[in-house]
C-alpha positions in Angstrom: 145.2 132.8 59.6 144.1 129.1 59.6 145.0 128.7 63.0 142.9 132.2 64.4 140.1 130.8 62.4 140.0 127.1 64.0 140.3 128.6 67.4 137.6 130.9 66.9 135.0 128.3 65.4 136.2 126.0 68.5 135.7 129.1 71.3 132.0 129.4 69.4 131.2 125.4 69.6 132.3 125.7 73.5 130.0 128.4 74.1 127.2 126.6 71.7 128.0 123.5 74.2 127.5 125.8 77.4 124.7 127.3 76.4 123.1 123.8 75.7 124.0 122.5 79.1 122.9 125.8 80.9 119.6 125.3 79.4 119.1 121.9 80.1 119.9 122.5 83.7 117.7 125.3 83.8 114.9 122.7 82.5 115.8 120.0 85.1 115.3 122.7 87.7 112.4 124.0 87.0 110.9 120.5 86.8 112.5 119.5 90.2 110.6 122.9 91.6 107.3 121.5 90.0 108.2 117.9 91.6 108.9 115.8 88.9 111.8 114.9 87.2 110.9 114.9 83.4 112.4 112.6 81.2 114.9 111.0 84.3 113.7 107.4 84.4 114.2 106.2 88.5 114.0 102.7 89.8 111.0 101.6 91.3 112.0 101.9 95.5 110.9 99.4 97.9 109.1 100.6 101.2 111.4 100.4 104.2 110.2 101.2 107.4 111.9 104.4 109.4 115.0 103.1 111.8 114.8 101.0 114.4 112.2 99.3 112.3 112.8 95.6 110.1 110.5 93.7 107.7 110.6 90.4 108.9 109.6 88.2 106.1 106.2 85.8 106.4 107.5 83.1 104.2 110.7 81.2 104.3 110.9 80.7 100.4 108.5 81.0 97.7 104.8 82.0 98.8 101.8 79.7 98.6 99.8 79.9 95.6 102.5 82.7 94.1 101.5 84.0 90.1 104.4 84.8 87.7 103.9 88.3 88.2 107.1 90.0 87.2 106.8 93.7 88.5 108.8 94.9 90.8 107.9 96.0 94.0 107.7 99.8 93.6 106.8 102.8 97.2 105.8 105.9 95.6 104.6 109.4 97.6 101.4 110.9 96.7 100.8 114.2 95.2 98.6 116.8 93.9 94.4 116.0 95.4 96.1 112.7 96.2 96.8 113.7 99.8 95.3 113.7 103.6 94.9 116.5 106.2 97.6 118.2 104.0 99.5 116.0 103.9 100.9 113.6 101.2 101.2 109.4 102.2 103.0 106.6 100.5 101.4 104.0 98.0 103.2 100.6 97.5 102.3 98.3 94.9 103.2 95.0 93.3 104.3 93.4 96.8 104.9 89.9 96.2 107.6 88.9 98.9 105.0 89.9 101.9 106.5 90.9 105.3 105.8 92.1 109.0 106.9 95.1 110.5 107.3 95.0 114.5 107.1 98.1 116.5 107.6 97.5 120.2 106.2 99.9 122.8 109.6 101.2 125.1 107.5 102.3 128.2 104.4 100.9 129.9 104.1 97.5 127.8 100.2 96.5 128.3 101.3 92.8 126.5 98.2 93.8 124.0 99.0 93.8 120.7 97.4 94.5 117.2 98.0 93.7 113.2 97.2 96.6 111.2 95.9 95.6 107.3 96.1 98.8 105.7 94.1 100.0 102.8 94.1 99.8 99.0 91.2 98.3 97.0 93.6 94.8 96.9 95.5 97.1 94.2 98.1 98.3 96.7 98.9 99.6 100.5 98.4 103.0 101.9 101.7 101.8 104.0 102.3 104.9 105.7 98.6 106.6 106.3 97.0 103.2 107.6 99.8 101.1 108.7 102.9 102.9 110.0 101.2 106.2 111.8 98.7 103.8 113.3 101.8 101.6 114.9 103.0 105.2 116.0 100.0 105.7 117.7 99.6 102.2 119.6 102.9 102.1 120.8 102.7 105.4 122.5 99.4 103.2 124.0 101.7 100.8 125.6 100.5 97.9 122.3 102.7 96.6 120.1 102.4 96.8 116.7 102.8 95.1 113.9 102.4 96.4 110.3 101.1 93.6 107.7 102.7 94.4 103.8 100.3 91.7 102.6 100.4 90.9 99.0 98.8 93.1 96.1 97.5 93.7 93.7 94.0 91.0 93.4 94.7 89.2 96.7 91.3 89.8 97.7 88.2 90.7 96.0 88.7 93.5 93.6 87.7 95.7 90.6 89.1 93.7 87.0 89.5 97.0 84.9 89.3 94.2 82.2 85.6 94.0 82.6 84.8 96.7 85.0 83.2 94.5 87.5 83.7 93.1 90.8 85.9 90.0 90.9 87.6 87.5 93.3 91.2 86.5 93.8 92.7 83.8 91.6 93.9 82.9 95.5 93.0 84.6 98.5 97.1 85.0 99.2 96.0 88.4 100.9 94.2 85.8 103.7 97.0 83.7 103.3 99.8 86.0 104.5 96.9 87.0 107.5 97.1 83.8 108.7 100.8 83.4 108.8 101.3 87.1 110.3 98.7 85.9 113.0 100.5 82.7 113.6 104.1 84.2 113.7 103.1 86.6 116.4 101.4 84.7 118.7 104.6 82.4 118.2 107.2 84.9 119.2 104.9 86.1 122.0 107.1 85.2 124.7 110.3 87.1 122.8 107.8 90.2 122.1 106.8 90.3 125.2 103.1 89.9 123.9 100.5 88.3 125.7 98.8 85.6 123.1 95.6 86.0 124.5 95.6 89.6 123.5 96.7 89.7 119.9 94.1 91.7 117.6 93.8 93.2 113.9 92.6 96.3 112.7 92.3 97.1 109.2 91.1 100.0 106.8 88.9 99.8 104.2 89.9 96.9 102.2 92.2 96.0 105.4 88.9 96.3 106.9 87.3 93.6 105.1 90.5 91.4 105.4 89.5 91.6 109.3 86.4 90.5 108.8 88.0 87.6 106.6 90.7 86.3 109.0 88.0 86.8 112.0 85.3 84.6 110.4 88.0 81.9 108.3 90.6 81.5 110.7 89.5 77.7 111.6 91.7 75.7 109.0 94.6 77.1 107.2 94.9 77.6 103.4 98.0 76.3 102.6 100.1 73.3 103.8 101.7 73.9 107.3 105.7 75.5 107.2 106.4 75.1 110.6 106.0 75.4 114.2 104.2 78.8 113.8 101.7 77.9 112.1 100.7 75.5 114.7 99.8 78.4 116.5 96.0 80.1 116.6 95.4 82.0 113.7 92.0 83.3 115.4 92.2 87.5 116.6 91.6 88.0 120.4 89.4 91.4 119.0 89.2 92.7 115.7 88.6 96.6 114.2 87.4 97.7 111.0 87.3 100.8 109.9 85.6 102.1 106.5 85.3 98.5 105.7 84.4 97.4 102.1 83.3 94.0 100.4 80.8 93.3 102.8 78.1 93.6 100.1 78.8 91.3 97.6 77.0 87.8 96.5 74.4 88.9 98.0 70.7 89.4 96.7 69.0 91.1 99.3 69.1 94.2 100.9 70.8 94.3 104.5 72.7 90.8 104.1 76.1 90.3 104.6 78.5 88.6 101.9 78.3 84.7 102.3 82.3 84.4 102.3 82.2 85.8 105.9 81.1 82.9 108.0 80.0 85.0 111.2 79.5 82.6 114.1 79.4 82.8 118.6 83.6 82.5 117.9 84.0 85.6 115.8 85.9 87.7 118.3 84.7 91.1 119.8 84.6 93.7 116.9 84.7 97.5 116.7 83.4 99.4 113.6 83.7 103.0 112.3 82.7 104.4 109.1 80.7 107.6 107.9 77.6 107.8 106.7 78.3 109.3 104.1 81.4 107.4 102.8 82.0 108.2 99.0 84.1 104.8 98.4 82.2 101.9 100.8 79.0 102.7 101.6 77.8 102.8 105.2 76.0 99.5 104.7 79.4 97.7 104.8 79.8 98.5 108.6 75.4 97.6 108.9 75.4 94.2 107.4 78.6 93.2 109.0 76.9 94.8 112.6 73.9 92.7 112.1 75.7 89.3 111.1 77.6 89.8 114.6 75.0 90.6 117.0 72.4 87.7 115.5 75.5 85.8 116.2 75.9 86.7 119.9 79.3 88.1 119.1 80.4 91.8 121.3 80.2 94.4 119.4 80.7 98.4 119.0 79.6 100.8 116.1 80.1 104.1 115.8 78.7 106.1 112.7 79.2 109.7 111.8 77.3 111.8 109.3 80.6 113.0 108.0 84.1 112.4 107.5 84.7 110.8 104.2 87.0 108.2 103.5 90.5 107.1 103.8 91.4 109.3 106.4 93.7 107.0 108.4 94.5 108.5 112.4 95.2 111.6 110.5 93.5 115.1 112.4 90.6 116.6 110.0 87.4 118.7 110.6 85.0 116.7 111.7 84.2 115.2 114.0 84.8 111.3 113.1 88.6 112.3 113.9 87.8 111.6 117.5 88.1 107.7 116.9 90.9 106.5 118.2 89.7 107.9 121.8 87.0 105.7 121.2 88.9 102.4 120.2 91.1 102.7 123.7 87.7 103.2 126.0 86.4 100.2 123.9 89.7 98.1 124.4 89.8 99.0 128.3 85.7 97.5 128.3 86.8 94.2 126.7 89.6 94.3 129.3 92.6 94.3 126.4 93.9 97.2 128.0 94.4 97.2 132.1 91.6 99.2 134.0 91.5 103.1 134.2 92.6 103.7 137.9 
């Protein structure tokens, strides 16, 4: 009788335990189909850019002017109303081993080729939306391409939640790693099959304003020279901003551009595209910066639409402002980056 007993309380704890597992795997499915995976702690991932592709790094130990931050490097998707044309992009944050990414054209090499500085307030990098598809893009252009994962967060100037108000980089390590990108490329022309008189930047929104950085303070470099590369030019052959920001600040009158921008005759040619009615940077980013370059004598394209937001990347939308890249390949056959139309 014992023995019936025992067997019978251990057949009821093996169904208790089955019924406890089948409801926790019905839980962890059901958050999987909501996409998140409740109470399942994940490792931050790294960004790593699709095959065929390697991060080369800038620096061959420790970077200049490095903090003790100790987060890790972390590549997360976007969800939810944090998405573009439909479509979800990935957000990397905490970067402080910065790296290039080179993306080689296989057919109909022009020897032009362009940085991209993609977007993210100096908090983090829109990798994907303003970096990787915009290599895509170039390369199918005959450019090479080469995607900048600069450091973040407060490389550049920035919002201090601290204090909710603007501030500026302990550093300017965001220039920093500009410099060196420019220099390494224009030193592995030859191997890239580059020509180093045709080596430009573009750069969203905050990227936007790093192009306006590295085209106005390229002249002496911020930290002490590694080697051979960066012996090389740090100056753009052209430059692109797109929905730039931080054009605005220490100023104290309307219409003038922010003094840490040294615009002079050897600012290279510059293209600019924004919307008028930007919700992020406001238009006058893309004005001031417009003004500074033409009193300057430097070439110089704007294009301004009353639409089209921000953020938006080389991603297709409804307005008309999607058009742009069209535009940036007429305007780099007129400054003769790209061969002549035949």
């Amino acid at each position: 009788m014992k023995r019936y007993l025992i067997a019978s309380v251990l057949v009821l704890l093996g169904l208790v335990s089955i019924q406890t597992l089948c409801k926790q795997w019905l839980r962890l499915a059901a958050s999987e189909k909501r996409g998140g995976m409740a109470g399942i702690q994940t490792q931050p991932k790294q960004w790593q850019p699709s095959d065929g592709h390697t991060q080369i790094p800038l620096w061959p130990g420790t970077p200049p002017d490095s903090d003790s931050q100790t987060k890790s490097e972390s590549a997360t998707i976007t969800s939810g109303k944090d998405i573009v044309a439909g479509k979800p992009y990935t957000w990397v944050e905490n970067v402080t081993r910065p790296t290039l990414t080179l993306y080689s054209p296989k057919t109909n090499n022009t020897g032009a080729a362009i940085v991209v500085f993609p977007g993210g307030g100096y908090k983090g990098l829109a990798i994907d939306l303003e970096g990787s598809e915009v290599c895509d893009w170039l390369v199918s252009r005959g450019i090479t391409c080469v995607v900048s994962k600069y450091r973040v967060p407060d490389s550049g100037p920035h919002h201090d939640a601290n204090c909710d108000c603007r501030a500026d980089a302990k550093a300017p390590t965001a220039l920093e790693d500009a410099q060196r990108t420019l220099g390494i490329v224009r030193h592995h022309a030859a191997e890239w099959h580059i020509d180093p008189h045709k080596i430009g930047v573009i750069g969203f929104s905050a990227g936007g304003h790093m192009v306006a950085d590295i085209s106005t303070r390229w002249g002496k470099r911020l930290y002490p020279t590694i080697d051979d590369a960066d012996k090389e030019s740090c100056r753009p052959d052209f430059a692109v901003a797109i929905y730039p920001g931080h054009m605005l600040e220490k100023t104290t009158k309307e219409f003038e551009l922010n003094p840490t921008l040294p615009v002079s005759k050897e600012t290279p040619p510059t293209f600019l595209l924004q919307s008028v009615k930007d919700p992020v940077d406001d238009v006058q980013n893309s004005l001031v910066y417009f003004i500074a370059l033409k009193k300057a004598g430097v070439s110089v394209e704007m294009h301004l639409y009353a639409e089209g937001g921000h953020g938006f990347g080389l991603r297709r939308t409804q307005t008309a402002i999607t058009e742009w890249p069209q535009l940036l390949e007429a305007w780099m056959h007129s400054i003769q980056i790209l061969p002549a139309k035949t």
